[in-house]
C-alpha positions in Angstrom: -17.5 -14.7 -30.9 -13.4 -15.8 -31.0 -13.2 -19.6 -29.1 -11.0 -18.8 -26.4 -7.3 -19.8 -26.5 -6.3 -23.2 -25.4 -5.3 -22.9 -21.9 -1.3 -22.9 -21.8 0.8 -26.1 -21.0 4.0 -24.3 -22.1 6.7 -27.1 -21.0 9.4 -27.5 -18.2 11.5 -24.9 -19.2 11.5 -21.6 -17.5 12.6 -18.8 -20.7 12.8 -15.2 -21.0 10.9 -14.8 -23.7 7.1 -16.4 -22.7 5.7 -16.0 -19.6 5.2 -19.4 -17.6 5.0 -20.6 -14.3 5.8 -17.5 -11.5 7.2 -19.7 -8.8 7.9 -17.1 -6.4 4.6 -15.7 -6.9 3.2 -19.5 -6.6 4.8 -19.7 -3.5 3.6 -16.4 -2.4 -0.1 -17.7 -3.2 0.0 -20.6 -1.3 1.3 -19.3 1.7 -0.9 -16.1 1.9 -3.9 -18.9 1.3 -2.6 -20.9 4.2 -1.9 -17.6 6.6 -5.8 -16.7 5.4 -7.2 -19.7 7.0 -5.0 -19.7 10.5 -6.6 -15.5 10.4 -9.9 -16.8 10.3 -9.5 -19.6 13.0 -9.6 -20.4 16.5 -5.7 -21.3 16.3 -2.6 -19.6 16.9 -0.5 -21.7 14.8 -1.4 -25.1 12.2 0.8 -28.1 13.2 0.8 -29.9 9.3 1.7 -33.5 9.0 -0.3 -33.9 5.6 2.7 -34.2 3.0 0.2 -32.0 0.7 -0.5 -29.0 3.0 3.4 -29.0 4.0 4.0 -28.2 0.3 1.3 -25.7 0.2 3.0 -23.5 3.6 6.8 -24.3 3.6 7.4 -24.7 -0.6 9.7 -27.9 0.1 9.4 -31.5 -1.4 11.7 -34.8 -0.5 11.4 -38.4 -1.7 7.9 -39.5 -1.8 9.1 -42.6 0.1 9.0 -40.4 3.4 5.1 -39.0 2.5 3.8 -41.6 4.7 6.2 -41.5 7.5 4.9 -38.6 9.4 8.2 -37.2 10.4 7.9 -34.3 8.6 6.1 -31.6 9.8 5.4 -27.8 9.7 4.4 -25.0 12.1 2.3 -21.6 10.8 1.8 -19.1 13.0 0.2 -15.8 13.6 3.1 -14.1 14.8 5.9 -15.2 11.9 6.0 -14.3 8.4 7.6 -17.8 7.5 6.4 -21.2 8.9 9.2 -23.6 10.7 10.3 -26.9 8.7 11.0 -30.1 10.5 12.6 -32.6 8.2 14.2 -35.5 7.3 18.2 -35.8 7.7 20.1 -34.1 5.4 17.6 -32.1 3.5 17.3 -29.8 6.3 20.5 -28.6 5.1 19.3 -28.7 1.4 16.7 -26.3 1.9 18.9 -24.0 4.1 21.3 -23.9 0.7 18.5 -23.7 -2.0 15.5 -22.7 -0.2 16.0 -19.2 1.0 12.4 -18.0 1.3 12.7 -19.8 4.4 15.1 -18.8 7.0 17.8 -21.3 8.2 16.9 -21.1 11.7 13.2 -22.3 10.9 14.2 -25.8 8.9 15.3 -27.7 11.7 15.9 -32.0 11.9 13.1 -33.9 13.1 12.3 -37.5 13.8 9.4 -38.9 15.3 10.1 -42.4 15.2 8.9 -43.5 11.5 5.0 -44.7 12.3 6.0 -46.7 15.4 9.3 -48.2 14.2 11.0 -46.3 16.8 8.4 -46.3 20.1 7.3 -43.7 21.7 8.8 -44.1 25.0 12.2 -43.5 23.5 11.3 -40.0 23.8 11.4 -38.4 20.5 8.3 -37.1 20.5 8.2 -35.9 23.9 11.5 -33.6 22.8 9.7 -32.5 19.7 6.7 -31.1 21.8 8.9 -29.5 23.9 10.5 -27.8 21.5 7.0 -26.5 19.3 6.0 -25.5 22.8 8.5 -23.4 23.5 8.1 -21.7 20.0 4.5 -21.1 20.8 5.3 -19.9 24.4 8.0 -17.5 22.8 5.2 -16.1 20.5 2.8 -16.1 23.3 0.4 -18.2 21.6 1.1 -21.3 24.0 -2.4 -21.1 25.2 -4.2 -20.6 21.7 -5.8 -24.2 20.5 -3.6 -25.4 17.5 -4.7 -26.8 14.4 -3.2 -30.3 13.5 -4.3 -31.7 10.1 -3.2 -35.5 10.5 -1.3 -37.3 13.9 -0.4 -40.1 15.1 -2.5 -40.8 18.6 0.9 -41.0 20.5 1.8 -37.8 19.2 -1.6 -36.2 20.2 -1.8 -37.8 23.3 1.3 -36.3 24.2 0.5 -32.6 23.0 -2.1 -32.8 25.3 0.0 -34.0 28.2 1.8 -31.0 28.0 -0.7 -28.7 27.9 -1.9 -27.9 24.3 -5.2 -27.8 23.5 -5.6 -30.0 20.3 -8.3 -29.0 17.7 -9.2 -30.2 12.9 -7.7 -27.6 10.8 -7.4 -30.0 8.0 -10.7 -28.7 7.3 -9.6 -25.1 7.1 -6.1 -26.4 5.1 -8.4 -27.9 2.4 -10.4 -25.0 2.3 -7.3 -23.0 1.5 -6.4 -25.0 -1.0 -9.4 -24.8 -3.3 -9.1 -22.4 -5.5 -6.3 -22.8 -7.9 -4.0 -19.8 -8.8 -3.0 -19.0 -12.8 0.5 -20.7 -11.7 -1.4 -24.1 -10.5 -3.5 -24.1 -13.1 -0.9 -24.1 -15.9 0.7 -26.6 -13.7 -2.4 -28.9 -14.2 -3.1 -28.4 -17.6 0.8 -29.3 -18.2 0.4 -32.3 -15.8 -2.5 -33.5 -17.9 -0.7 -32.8 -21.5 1.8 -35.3 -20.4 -0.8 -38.3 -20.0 -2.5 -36.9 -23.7 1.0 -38.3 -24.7 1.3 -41.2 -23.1 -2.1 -42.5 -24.5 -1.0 -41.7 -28.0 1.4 -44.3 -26.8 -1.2 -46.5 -25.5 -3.2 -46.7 -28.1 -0.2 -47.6 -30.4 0.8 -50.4 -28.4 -2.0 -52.2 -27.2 -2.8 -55.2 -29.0 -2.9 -59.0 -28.3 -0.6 -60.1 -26.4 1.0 -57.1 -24.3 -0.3 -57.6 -21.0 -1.8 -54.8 -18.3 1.6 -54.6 -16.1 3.6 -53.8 -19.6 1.5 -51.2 -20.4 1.9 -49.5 -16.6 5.9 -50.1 -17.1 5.4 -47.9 -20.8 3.5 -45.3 -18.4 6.1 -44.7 -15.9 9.2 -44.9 -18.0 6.9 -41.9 -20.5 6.4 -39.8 -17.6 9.4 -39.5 -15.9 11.3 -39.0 -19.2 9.2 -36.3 -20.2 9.1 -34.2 -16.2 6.6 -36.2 -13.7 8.2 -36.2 -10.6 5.9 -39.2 -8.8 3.7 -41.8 -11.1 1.8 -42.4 -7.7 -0.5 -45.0 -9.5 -1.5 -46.7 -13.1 -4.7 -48.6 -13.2 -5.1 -51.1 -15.9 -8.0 -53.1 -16.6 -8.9 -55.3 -19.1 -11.4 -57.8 -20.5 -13.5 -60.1 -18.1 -11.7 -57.5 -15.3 -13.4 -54.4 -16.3 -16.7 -54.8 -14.1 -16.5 -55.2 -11.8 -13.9 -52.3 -11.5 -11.0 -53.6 -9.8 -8.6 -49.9 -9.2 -5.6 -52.1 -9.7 -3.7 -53.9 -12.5 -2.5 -57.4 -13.1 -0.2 -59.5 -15.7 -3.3 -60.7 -17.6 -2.7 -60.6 -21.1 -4.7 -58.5 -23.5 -6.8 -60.9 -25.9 -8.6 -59.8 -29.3 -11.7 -57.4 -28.7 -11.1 -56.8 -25.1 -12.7 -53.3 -23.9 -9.7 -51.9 -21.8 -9.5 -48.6 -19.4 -6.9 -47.2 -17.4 -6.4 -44.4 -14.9 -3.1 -42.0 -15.1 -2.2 -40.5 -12.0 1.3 -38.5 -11.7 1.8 -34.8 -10.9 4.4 -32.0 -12.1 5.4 -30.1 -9.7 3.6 -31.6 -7.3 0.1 -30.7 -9.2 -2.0 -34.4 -10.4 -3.5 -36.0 -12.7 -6.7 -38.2 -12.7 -7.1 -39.3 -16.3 -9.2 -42.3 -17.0 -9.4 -43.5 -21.0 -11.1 -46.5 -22.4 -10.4 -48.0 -25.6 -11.4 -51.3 -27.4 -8.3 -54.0 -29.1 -8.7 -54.3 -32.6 -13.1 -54.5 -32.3 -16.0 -53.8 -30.6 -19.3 -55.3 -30.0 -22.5 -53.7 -30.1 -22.6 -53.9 -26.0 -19.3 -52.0 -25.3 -20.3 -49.6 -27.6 -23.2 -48.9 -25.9 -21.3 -49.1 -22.5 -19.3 -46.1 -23.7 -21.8 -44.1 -25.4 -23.7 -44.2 -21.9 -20.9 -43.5 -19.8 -19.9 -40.6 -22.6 -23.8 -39.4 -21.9 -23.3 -38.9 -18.1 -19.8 -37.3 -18.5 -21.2 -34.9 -20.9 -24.4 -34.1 -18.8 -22.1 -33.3 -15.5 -19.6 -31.2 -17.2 -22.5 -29.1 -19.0 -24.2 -28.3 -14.8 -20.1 -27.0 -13.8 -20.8 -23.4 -13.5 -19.8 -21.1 -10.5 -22.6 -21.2 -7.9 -24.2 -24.6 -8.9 -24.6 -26.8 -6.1 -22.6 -30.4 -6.2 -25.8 -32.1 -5.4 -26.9 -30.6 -9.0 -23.8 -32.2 -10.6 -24.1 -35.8 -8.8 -28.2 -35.5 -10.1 -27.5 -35.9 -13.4 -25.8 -39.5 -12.9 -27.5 -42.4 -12.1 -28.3 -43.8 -8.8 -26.3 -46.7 -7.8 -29.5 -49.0 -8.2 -29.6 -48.1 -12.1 -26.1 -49.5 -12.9 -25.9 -53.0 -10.5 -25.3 -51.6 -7.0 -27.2 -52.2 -3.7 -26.6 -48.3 -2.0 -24.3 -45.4 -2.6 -21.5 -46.4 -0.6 -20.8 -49.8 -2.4 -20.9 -47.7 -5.7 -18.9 -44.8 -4.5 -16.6 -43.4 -7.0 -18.1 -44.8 -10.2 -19.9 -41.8 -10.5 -17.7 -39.3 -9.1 -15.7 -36.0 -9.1 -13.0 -35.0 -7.1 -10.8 -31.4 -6.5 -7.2 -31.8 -7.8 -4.2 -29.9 -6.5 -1.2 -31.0 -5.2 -3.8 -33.9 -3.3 -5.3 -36.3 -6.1 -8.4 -35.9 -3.8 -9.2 -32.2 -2.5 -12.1 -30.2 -2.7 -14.9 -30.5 -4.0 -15.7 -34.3 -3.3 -18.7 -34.4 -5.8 -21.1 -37.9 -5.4 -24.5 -39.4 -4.5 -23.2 -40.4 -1.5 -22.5 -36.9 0.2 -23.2 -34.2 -2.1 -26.6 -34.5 -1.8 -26.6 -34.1 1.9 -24.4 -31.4 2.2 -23.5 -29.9 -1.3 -20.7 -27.4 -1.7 -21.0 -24.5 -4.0 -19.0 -24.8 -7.2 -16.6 -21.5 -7.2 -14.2 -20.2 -9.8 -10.8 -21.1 -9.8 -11.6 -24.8 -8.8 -10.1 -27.9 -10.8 -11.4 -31.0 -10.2 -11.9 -34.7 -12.0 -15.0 -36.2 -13.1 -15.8 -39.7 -14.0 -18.5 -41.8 -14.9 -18.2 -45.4 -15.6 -21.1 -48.0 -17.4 -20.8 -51.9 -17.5 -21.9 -53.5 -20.3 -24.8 -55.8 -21.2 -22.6 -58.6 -21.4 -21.6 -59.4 -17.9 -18.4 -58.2 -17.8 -16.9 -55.1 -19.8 -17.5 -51.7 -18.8 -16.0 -48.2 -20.1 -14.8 -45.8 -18.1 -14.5 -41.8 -18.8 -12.6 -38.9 -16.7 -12.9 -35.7 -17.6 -10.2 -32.7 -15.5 -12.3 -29.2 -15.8 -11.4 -25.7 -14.6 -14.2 -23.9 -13.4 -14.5 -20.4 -15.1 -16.8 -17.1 -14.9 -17.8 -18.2 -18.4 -18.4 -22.5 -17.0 -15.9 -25.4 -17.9 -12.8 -25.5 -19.3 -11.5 -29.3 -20.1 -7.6 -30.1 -19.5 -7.7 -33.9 -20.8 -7.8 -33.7 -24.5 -6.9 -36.9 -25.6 -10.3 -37.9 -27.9 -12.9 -39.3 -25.8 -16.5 -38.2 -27.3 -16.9 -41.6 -29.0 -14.7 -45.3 -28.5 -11.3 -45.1 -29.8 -10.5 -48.9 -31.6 -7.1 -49.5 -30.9 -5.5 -51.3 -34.2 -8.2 -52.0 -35.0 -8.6 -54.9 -37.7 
């Protein structure tokens, strides 16, 4: 039997002669996904802070400087084809010029007061209300419960104040956004052949003397010159740093026969990357070797259980309790051993780990993408290797989208 072809990461370019990424059909995915959920609810309409599910309804993007700023935010509901936009400034007139599968009159100005920099009491948020009231009383869904993923507690206690009845649809948003459509797929897979780049790059650079905040510099400079549109973090670890795992970087300068391992996480087109690589400067010793043949062990056993209709709990058994690698319970190991869905979130559905999978496992389903990672300290006290894998779940089990060459210690320059 033929190997099947390599799953496509085409490039940026939209051609006429190669079929890429359908954005209107994308857009038409996400949307009918989102609509789905609200049908199957309690709600008349989803109220969406979350930067990530405002992407999924309304197809629009600003700055990520303004993710965290909750005053953006979006309205769904049952009785209009198209959900209502609330942005920043000038961008609601940007997406009134370029983007026309919303009307104008539903990408309106908002401002909410920027997390508490402007107080509640000067009223913005009692306006705001108003006004998403009087869209719901116009569509007679004013007394309907609505869905609000994320809020500030002024902003809640306020809906309340005026009558709405507040209830979670983040848990029916995430659900939505699960399974992965062709278009986000090819999305991911050309997300993740941008970071197989950059650690060509790596690889060629890291050597004595370059230190960890050089090497995330290299990073972001690669990524936005090839297409990333947010580097939202680099990890760099080296040396005496690698365990325990500090999920940050520093200026400390890479010395001879360090074990090293970093974390890429950008997206394209809004779609991420969690892409951990470990490598060794110049030589290794027989206990980071083992480290990494370990870690390699337990990624190789969890990607081998990903098959639709396994449980998560039967993925997180194959790694080893917290205990077995230096850690008192779950919790202070979480993440180590880990998987994660990725999207347009870095962390969506499934969440796949000792800690809560095997609790309350969730059924793996095809059409989900998601990260996993495994991570081993060494013998000597204090290097470790750490190994993330991004996998597609088909009818047929795993397909990998992080190719760089990871089965067995790469030796940078080595001597």
């Amino acid at each position: 039997m033929a190997e099947p072809r390599p799953l496509p990461a085409p490039g940026h370019m939209g051609v006429d002669y190669e079929e890429r990424v359908d954005f209107a059909r994308l857009r038409d995915y996400r949307l009918g996904r989102a609509k789905a959920a609200l049908e199957s609810s309690e709600c008349g309409a989803f109220l969406l802070f979350d930067f990530y599910n405002i992407r999924y309804t309304t197809q629009t993007w600003i700055g990520g400087a303004l993710g965290d700023k909750m005053t953006r935010y979006a309205l769904l509901t049952r009785t209009a084809d198209e959900p209502w936009l609330w942005d920043f400034g000038s961008a609601v007139r940007h997406h009134q010029i370029y983007s026309n599968w919303l009307p104008d009159e539903n990408c309106r100005p908002g401002m909410l007061g920027m997390r508490g920099a402007v107080a509640p009491s000067a009223g913005l948020m009692v306006s705001a209300i108003r006004e998403i009231k009087g869209i719901l009383e116009d569509a007679g869904l004013a007394d309907s419960p609505v869905g609000v993923d994320i809020v500030e507690p002024p902003f809640l206690f306020e809906m309340q104040r005026q009558g709405l009845t507040v209830v979670d649809c983040q848990q029916l948003m995430l659900d939505a956004r699960e399974i992965k459509s062709a278009d986000e797929i090819m999305l991911l897979t050309q997300a993740a052949a941008m970071v197989d780049g950059v650690y060509q790059d790596i690889v060629e650079v890291l050597k004595p003397g370059i230190r960890e905040n050089e090497i995330v510099a290299l990073v972001n400079q690669r990524l936005y010159s090839m297409g990333s549109d947010q580097v939202e973090a680099v990890n760099a670890i080296s040396g005496e740093r690698c365990n325990p795992h500090p999920h940050n970087f520093t200026d400390r300068l890479i010395r001879p026969g360090d074990q090293a391992f970093f974390d890429i996480i950008h997206s394209f087109n809004g779609y991420r990357t969690c892409y951990y690589r470990t490598f060794n400067v110049g030589s290794a010793t027989a206990s980071q070797r083992d480290a990494y043949t370990k870690a390699r062990e337990w990624m190789d056993a969890s990607i081998q259980m990903v098959r639709p209709g396994v449980g998560t709990d039967e993925i997180a058994a194959v790694w080893p309790k917290a205990t077995e690698f230096g850690f008192d319970n779950e919790l202070a190991a979480f993440g180590l051993q880990f998987g994660h869905g990725l999207g347009l979130g870095l962390h969506e559905r499934p969440i796949i780990s000792r800690l809560n999978s095997m609790t309350e496992p969730i059924e793996i389903k095809e059409g989900m993408v998601f990260a996993l990672e495994t991570y081993c300290p060494a013998s000597d006290g204090y290097s470790a290797a750490r190994i993330e894998e991004e996998v597609v779940v088909t009818a047929d089990g795993p397909r990998i989208l992080t190719l760089f060459p990871a089965q067995e210690l790469v030796i940078a320059n080595q001597y």
